[in-house]
Rosetta silent file (secondary structure, phi, psi, omega in degrees, C-alpha in Angstrom):
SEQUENCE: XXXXXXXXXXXXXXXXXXXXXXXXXXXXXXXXXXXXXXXXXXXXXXXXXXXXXXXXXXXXXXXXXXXXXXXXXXXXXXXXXXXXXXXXXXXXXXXXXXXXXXXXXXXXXXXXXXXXXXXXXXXXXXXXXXXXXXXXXXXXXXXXXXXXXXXXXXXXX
SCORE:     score description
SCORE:     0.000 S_00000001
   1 L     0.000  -42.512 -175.980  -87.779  -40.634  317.253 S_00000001
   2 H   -52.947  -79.243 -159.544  -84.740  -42.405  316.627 S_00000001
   3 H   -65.839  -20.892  178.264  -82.342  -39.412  317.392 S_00000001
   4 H   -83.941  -26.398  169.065  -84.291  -38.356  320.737 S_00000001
   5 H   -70.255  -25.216  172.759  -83.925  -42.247  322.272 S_00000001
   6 H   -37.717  -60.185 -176.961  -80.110  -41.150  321.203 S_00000001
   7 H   -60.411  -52.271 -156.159  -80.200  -38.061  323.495 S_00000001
   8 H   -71.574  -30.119  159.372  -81.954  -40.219  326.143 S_00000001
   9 H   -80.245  -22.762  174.293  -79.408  -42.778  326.284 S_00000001
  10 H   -86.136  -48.363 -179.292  -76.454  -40.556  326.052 S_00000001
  11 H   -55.110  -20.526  173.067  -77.803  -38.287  328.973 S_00000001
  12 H   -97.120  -50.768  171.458  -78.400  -41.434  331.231 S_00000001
  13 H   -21.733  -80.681  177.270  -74.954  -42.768  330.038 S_00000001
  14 H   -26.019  -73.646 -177.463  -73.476  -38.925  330.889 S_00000001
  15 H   -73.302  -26.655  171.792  -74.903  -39.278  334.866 S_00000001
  16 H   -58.443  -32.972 -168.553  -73.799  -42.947  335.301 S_00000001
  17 H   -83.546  -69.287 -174.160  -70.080  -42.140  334.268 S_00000001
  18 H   -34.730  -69.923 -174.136  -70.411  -38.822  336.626 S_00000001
  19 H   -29.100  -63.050 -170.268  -71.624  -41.073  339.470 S_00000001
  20 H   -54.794  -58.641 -171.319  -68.305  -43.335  338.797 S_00000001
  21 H   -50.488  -36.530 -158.707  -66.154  -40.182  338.503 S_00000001
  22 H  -108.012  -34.574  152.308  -67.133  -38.372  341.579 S_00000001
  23 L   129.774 -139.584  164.628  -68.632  -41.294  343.551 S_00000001
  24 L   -84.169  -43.082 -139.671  -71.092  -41.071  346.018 S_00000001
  25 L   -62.760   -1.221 -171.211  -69.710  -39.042  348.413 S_00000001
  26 L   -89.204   -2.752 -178.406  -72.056  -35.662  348.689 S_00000001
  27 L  -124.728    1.362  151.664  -74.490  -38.482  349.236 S_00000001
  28 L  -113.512 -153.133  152.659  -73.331  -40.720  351.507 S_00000001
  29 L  -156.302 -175.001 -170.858  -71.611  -40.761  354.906 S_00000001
  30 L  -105.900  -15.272  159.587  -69.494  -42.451  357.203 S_00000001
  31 L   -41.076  122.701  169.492  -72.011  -42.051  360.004 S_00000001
  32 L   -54.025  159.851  171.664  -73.562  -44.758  361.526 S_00000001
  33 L  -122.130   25.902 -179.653  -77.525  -44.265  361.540 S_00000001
  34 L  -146.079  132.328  160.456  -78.145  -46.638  364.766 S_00000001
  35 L   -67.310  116.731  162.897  -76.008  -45.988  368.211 S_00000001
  36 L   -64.665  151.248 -169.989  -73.529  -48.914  368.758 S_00000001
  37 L   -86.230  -23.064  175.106  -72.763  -49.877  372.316 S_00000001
  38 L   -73.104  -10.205  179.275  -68.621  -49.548  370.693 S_00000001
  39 E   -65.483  135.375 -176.743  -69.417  -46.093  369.565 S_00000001
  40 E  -151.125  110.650 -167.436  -67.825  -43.239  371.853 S_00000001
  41 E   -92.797  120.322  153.887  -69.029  -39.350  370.856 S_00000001
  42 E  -129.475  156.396  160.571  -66.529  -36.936  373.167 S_00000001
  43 E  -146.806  148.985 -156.374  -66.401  -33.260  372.583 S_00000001
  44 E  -159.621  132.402 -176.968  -64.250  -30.950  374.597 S_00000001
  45 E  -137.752  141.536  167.065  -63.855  -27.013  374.834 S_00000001
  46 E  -127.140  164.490  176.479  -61.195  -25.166  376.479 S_00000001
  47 L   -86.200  -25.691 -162.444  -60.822  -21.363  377.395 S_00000001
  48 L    93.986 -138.452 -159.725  -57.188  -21.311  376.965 S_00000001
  49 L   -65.543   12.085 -172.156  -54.731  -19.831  379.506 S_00000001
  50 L   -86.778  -33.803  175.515  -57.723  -19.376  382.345 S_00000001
  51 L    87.099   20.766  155.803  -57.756  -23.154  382.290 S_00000001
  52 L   -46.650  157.337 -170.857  -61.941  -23.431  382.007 S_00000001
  53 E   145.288  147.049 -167.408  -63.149  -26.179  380.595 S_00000001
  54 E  -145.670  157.822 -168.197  -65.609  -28.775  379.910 S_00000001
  55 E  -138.760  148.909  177.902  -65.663  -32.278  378.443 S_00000001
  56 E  -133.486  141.073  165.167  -68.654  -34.245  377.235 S_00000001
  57 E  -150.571  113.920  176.769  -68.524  -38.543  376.380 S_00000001
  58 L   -81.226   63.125  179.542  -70.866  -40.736  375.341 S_00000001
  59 L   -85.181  153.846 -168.529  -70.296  -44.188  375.709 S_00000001
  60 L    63.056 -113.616  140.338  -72.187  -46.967  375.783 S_00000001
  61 L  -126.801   12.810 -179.271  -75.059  -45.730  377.037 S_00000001
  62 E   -96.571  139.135  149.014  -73.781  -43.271  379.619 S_00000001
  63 E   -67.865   91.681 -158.898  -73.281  -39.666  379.242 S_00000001
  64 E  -116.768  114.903 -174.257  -69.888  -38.650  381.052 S_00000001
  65 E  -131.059  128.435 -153.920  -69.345  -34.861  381.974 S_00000001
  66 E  -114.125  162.374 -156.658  -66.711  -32.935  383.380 S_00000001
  67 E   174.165  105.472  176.333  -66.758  -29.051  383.884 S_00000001
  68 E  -120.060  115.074 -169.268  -63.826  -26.557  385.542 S_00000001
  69 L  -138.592  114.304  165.944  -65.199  -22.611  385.696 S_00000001
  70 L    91.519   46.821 -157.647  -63.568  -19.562  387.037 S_00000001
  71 L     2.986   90.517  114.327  -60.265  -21.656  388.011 S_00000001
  72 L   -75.863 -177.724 -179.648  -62.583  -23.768  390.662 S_00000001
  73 L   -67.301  138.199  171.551  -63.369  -26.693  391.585 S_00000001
  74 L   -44.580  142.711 -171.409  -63.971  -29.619  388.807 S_00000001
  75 E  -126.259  130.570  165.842  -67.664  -30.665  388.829 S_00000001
  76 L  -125.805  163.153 -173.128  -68.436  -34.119  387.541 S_00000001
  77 L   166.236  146.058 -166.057  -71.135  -36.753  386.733 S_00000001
  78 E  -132.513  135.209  171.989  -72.792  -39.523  384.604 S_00000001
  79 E  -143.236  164.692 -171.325  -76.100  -39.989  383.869 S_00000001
  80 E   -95.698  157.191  179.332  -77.410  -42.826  381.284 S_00000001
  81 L  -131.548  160.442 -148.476  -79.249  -42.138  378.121 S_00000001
  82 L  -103.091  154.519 -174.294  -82.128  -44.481  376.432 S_00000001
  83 H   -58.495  -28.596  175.963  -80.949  -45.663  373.047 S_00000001
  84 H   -75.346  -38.340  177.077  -83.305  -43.117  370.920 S_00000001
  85 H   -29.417  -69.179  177.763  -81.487  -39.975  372.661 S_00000001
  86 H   -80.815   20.051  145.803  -78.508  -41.469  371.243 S_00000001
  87 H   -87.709  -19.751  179.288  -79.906  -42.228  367.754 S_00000001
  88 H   -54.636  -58.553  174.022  -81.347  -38.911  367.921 S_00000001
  89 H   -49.605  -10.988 -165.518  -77.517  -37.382  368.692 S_00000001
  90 H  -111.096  -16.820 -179.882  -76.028  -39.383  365.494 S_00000001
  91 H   -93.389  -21.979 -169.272  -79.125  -37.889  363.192 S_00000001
  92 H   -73.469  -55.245  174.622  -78.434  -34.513  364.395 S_00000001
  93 H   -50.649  -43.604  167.702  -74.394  -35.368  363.678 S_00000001
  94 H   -76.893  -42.130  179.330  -76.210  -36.557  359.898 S_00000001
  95 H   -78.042    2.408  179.504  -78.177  -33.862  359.552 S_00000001
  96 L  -108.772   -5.399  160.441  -75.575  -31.147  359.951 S_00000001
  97 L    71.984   44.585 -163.706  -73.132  -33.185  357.588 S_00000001
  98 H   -92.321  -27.809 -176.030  -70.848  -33.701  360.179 S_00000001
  99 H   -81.212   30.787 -172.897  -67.934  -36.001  358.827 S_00000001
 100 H  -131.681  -40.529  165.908  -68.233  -33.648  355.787 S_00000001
 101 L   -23.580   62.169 -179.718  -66.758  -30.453  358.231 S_00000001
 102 L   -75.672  135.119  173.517  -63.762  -28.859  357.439 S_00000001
 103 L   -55.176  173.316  157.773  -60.755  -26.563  358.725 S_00000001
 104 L  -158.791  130.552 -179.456  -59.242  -24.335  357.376 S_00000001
 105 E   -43.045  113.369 -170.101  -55.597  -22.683  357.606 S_00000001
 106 L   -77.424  175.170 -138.929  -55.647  -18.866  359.117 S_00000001
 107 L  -132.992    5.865  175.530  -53.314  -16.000  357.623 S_00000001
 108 L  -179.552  167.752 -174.854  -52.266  -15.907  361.308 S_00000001
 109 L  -108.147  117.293 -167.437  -51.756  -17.288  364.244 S_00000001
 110 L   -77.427  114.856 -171.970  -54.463  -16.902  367.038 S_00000001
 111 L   -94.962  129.755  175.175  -52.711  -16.862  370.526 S_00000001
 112 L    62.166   44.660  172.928  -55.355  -17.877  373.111 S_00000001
 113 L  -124.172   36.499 -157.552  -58.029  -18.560  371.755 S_00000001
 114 L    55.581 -169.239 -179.947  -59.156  -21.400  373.086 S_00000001
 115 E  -156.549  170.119 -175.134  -59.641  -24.629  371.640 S_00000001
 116 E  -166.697  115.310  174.375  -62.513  -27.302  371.037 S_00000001
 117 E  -101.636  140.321 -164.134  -62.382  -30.892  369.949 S_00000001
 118 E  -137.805  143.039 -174.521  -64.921  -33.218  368.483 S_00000001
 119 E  -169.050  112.130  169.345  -64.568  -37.008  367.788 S_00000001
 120 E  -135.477  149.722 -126.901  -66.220  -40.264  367.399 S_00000001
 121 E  -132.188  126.738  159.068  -64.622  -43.535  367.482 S_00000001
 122 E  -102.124  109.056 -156.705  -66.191  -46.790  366.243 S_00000001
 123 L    59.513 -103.109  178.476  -63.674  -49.150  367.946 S_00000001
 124 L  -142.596   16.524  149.325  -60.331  -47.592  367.487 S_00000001
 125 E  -102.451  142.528 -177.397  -61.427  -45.894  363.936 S_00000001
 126 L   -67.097   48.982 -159.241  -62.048  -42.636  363.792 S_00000001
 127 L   -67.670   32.786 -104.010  -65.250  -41.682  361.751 S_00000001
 128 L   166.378   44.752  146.466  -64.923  -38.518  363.247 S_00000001
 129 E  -127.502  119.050 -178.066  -62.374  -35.518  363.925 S_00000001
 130 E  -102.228  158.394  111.114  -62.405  -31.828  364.505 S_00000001
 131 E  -168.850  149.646 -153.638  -60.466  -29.886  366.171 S_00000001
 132 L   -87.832  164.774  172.338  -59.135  -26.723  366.043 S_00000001
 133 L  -145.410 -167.739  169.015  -55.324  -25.098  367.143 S_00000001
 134 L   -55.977  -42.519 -141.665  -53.607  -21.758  367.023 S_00000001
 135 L  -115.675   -6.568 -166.940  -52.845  -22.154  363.279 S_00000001
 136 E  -157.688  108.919  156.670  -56.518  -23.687  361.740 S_00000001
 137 L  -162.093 -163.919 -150.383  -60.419  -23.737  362.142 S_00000001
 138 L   -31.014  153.973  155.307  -63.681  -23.980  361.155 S_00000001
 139 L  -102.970  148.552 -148.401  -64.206  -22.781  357.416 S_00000001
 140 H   -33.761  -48.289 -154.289  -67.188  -19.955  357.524 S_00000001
 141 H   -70.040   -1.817 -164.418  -69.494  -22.473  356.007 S_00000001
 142 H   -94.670  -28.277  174.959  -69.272  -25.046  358.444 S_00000001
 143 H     1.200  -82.576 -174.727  -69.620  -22.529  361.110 S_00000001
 144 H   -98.052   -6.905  151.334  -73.067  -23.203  361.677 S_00000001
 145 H   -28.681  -75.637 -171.788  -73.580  -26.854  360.826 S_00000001
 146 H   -58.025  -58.475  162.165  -70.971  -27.431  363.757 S_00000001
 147 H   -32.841  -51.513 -175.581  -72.652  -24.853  366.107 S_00000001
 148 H   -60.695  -44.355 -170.367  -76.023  -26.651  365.872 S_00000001
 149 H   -50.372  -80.576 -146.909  -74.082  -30.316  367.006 S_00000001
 150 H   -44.152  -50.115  163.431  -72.485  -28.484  369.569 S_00000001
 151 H   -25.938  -66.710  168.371  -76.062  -27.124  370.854 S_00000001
 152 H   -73.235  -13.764  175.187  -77.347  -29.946  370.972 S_00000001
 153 H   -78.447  -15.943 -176.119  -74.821  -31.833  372.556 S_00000001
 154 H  -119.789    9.014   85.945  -74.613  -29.577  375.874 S_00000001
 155 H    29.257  -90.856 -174.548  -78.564  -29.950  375.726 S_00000001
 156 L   -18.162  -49.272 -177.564  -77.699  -33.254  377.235 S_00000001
 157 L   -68.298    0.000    0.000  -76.260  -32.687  380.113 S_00000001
């Protein structure tokens, strides 16, 4: 009896010092779980040299969206969104593990391939940045984790 409260106590002992080594972090996040009126979500995609492009920003409580296709004219517009849309948008950004989303360097350099930035700013910190260049993106696994945000984010509009 003796030597199995031993085991029982070393084995709880064993996962407290792992918590301390390793932390928290696969279990916590830097994500807010309530939309702040200082919180400001933008994402941005470009085509590269055609000069296409579209920009999405959430601020406040307005949606702000900008959109150039087929070198034309720019198309713009705001519309407002009720505070659960944007708690909805920050659980979708938690449930995809988005501050957890990493690059990763390529074995080459991709000319033209467009580009696509993602970012959200509590004040003037950053909990919050992706984007890709010529020389780095997504790594496979993140693929579709990122894919879903973006989905849902042009949803929105």
């Amino acid at each position: 009896m003796r030597a199995l409260y031993s085991i029982i106590v070393f084995l709880l002992v064993f996962v407290v010092m792992l918590f301390l080594f390793y932390g928290f972090s696969s279990y916590s996040t830097t994500l807010p779980s309530k939309w702040d009126k200082d919180l400001i979500l933008s994402y941005t995609e470009s085509s590269g040299m055609v000069g296409d492009y579209c920009s999405y920003k959430f601020s406040s409580d307005t949606l702000y969206y900008k959109e150039k296709k087929n070198q034309g004219k720019e198309i713009s517009f705001k519309t407002k969104l009720t505070q659960d849309t944007l708690n909805n948008l920050l659980l979708v950004l938690k449930t995809n593990n988005a501050d957890k989303i990493k690059l990763e360097k390529y074995d080459y350099i991709l000319y033209d391939g467009g580009s696509f930035s993602l970012q959200l700013r509590y004040q003037t910190n950053y909990l919050l940045n992706i984007s890709n260049s010529a020389y780095e993106g997504l790594k496979d696994n993140d693929r579709a984790a990122f894919q879903n945000i973006i989905n849902h984010i042009k949803k929105m509009k």
